[in-house]
VMD Tcl script that builds the backbone (N, CA, C; Angstrom):
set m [mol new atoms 255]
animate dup $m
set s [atomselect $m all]
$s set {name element resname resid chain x y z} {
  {N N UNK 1 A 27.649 -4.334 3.001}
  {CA C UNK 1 A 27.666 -2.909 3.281}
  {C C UNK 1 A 28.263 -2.697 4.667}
  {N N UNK 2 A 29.369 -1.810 5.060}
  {CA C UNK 2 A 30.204 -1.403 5.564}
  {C C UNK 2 A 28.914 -0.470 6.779}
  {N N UNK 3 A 29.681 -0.490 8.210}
  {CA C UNK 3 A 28.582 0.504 8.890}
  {C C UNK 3 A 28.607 1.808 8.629}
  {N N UNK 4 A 30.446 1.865 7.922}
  {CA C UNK 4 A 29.867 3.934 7.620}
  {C C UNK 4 A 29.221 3.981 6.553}
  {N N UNK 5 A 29.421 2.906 5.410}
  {CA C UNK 5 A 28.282 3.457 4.318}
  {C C UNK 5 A 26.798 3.479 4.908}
  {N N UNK 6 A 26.451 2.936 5.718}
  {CA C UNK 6 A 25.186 3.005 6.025}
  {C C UNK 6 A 24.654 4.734 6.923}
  {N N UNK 7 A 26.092 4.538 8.012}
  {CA C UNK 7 A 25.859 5.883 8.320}
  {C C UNK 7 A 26.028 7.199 6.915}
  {N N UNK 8 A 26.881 6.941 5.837}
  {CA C UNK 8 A 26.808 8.444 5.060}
  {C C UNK 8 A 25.226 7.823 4.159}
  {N N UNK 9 A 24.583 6.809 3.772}
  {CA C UNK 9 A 23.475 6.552 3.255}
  {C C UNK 9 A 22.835 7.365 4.354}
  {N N UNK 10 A 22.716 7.937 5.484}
  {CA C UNK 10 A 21.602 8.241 6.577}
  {C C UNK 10 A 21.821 9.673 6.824}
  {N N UNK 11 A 22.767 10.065 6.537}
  {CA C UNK 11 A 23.293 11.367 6.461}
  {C C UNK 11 A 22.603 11.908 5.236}
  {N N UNK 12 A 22.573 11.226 4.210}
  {CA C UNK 12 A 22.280 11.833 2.885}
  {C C UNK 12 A 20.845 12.088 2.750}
  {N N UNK 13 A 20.034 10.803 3.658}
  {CA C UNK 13 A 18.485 11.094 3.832}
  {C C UNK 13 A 18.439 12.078 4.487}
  {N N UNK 14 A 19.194 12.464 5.533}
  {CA C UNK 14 A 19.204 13.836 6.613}
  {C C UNK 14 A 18.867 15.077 5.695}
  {N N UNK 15 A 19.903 15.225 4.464}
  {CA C UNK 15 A 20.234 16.463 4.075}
  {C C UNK 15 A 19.099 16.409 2.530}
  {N N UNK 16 A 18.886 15.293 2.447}
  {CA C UNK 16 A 17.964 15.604 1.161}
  {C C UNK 16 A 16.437 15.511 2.026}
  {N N UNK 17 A 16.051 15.527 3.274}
  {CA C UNK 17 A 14.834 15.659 3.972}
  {C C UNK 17 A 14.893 17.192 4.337}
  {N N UNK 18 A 15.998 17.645 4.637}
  {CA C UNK 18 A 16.463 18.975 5.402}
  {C C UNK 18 A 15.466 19.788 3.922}
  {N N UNK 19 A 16.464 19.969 2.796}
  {CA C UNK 19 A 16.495 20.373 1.570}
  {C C UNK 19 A 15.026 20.194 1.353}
  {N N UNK 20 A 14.105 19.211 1.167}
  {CA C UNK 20 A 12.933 19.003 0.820}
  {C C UNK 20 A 12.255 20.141 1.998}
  {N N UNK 21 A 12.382 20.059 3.139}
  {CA C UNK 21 A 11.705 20.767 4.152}
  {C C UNK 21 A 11.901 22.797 3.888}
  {N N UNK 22 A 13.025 22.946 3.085}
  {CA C UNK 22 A 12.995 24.522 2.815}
  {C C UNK 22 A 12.863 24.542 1.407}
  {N N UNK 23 A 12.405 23.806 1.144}
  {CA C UNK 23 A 12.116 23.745 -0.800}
  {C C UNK 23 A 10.233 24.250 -0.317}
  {N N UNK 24 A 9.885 23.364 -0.083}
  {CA C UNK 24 A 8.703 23.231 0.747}
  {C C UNK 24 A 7.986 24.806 1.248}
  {N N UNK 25 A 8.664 25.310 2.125}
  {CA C UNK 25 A 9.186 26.298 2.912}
  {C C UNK 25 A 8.805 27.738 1.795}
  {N N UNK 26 A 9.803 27.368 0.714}
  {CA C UNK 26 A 9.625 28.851 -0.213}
  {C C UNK 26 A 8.349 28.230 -1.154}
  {N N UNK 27 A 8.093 27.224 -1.166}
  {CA C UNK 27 A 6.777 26.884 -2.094}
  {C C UNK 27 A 5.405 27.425 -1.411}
  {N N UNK 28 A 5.736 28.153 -0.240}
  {CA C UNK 28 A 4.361 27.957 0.176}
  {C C UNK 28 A 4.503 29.709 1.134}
  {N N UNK 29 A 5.248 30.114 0.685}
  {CA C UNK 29 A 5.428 31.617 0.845}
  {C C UNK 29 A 4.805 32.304 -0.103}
  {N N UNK 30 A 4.422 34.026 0.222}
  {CA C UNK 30 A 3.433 34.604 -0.207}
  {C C UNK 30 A 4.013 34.949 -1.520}
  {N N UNK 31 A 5.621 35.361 -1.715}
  {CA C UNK 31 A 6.152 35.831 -2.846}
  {C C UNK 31 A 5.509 34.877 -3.769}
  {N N UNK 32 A 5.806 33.301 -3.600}
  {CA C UNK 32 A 5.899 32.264 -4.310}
  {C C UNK 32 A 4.389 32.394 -5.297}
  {N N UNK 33 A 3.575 32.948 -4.517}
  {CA C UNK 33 A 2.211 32.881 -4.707}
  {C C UNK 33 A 1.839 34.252 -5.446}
  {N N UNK 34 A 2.611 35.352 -5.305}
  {CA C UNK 34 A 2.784 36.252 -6.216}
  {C C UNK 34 A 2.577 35.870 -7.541}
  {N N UNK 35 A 4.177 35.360 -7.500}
  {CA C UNK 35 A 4.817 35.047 -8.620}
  {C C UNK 35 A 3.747 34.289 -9.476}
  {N N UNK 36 A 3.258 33.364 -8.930}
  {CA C UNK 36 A 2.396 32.673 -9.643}
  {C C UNK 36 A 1.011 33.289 -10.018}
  {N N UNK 37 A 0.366 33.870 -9.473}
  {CA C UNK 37 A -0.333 35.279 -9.706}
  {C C UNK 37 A -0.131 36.133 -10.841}
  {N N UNK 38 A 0.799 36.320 -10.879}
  {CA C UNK 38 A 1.130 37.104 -12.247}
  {C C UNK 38 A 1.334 36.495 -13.378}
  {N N UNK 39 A 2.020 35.130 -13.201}
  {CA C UNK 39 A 2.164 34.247 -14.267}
  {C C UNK 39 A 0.629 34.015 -14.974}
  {N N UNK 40 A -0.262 33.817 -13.934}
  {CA C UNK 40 A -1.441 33.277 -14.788}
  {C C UNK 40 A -2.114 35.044 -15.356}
  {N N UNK 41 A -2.519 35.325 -14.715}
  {CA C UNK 41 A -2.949 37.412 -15.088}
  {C C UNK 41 A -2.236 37.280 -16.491}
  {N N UNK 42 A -0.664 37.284 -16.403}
  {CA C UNK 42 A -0.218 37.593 -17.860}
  {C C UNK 42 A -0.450 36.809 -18.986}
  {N N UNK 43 A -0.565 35.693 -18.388}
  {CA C UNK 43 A -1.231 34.029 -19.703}
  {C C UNK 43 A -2.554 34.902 -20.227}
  {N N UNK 44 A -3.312 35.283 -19.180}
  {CA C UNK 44 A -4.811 35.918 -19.314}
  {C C UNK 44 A -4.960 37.167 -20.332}
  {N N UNK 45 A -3.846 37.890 -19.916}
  {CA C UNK 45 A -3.892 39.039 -20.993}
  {C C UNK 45 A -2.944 38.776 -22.198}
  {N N UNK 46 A -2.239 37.569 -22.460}
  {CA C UNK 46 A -1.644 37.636 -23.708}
  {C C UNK 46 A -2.672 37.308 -25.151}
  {N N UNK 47 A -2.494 38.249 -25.677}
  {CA C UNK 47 A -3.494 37.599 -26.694}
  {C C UNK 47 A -3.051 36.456 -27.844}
  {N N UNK 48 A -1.651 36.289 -27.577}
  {CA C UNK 48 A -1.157 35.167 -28.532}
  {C C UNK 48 A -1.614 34.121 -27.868}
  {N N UNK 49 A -1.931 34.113 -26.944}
  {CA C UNK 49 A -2.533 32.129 -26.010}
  {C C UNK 49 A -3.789 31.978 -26.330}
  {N N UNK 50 A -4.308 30.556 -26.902}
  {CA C UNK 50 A -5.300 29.993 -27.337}
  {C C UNK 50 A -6.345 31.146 -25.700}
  {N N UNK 51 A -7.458 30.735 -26.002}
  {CA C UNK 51 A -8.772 31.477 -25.675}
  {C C UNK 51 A -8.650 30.446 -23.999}
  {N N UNK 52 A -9.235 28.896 -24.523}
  {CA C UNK 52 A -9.113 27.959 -23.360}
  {C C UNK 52 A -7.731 28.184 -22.301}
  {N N UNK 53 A -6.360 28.655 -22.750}
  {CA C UNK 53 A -5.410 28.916 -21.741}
  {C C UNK 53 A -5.805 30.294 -21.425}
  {N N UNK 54 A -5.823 31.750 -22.027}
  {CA C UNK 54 A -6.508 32.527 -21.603}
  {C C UNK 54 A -7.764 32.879 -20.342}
  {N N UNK 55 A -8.352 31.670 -20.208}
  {CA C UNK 55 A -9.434 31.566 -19.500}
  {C C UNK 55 A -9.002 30.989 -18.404}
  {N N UNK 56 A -8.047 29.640 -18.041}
  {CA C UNK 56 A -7.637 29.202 -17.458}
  {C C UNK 56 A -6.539 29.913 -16.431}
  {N N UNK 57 A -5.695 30.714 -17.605}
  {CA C UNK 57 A -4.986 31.690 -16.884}
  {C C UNK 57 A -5.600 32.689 -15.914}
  {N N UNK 58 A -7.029 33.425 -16.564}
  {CA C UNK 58 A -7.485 34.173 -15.101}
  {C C UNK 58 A -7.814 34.012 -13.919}
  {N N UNK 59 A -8.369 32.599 -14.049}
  {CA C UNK 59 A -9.114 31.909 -12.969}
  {C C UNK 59 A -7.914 31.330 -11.719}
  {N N UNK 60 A -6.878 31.106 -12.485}
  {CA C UNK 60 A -5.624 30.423 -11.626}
  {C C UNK 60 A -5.013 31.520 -11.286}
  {N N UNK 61 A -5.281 33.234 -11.800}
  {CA C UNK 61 A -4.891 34.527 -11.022}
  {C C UNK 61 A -5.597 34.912 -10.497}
  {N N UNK 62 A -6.621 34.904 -10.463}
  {CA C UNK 62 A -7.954 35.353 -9.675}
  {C C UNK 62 A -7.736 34.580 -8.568}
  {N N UNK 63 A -7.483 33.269 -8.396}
  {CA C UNK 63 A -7.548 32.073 -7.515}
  {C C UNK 63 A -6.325 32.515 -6.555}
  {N N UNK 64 A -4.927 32.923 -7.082}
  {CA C UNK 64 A -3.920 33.740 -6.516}
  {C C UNK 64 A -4.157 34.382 -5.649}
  {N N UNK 65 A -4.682 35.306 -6.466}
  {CA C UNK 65 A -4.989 36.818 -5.802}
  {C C UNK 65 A -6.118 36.323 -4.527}
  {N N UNK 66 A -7.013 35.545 -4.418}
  {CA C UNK 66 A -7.822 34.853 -3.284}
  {C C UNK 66 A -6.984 34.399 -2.398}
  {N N UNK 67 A -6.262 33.680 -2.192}
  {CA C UNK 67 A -5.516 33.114 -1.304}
  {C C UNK 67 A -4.590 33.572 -0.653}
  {N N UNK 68 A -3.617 34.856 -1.772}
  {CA C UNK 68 A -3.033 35.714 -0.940}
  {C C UNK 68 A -3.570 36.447 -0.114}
  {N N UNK 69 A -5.136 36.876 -0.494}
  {CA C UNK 69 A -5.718 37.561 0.079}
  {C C UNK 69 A -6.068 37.051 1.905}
  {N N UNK 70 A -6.270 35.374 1.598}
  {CA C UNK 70 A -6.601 34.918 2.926}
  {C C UNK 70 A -5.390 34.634 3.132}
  {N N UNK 71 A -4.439 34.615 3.127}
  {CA C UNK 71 A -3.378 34.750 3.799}
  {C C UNK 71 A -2.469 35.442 4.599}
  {N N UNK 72 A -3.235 36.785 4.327}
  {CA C UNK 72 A -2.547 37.932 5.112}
  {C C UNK 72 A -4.012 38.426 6.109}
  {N N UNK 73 A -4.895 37.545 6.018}
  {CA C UNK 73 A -5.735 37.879 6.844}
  {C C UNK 73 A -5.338 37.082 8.057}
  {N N UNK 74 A -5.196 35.775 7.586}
  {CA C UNK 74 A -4.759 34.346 8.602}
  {C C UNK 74 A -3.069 35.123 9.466}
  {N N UNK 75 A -2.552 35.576 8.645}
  {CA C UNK 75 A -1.428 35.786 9.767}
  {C C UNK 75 A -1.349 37.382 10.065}
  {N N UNK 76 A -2.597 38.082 10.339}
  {CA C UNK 76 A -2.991 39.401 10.694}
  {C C UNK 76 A -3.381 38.646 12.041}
  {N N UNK 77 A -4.679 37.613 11.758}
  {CA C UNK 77 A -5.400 37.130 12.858}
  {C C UNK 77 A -4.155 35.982 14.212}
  {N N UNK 78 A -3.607 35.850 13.705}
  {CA C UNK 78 A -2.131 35.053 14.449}
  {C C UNK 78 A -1.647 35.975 15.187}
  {N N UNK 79 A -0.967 37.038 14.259}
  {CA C UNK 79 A -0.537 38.441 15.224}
  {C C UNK 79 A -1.322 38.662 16.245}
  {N N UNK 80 A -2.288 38.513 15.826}
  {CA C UNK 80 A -3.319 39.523 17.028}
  {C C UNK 80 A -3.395 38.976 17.792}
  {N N UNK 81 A -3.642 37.176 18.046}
  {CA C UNK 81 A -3.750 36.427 19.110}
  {C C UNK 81 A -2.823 36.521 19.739}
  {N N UNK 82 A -1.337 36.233 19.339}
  {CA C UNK 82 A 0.198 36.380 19.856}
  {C C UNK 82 A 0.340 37.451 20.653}
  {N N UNK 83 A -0.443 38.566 20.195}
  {CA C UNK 83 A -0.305 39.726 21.201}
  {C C UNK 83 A -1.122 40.107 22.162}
  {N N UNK 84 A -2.435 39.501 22.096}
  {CA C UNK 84 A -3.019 39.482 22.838}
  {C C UNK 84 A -2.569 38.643 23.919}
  {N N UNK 85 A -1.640 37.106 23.956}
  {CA C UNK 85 A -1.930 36.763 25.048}
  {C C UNK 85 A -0.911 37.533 26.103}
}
mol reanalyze $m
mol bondsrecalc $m
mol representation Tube
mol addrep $m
């Protein structure tokens, strides 16, 4: 192995670490958590889904809807410190 293949092999970890780091990034944003929120709510109210996914579905929107909830508390409480100092 040649030293630039090693350098574009190190480049490529660069850009597929970069990529992992804003994949990451929108996985853990509030939309993301929406989205998934509604996905389970609507599993919950479809009545064509077995009873056991039905059930599963509310709890994993309910569980949504919790976390978004502490989530806009957690970066209410951030703001406030930020401005306070």
């Amino acid at each position: 192995m040649k030293p630039s293949d090693v350098l574009i092999v190190i480049g490529a970890l660069g850009v597929a670490a970069a990529l992992a780091a804003r994949k990451q990034a929108a996985v853990e944003s509030p939309v993301y958590l929406v989205l998934l929120g509604i996905s389970g709510l609507w599993t919950a109210a479809s009545s064509g889904s077995p009873v056991y996914l039905r059930v599963l579905g509310g709890v994993f929107g309910a569980f949504c809807v919790v976390a978004l909830a502490v989530y806009f508390v957690k970066e209410r409480r951030r703001k406030r410190a930020a401005a306070d100092l």
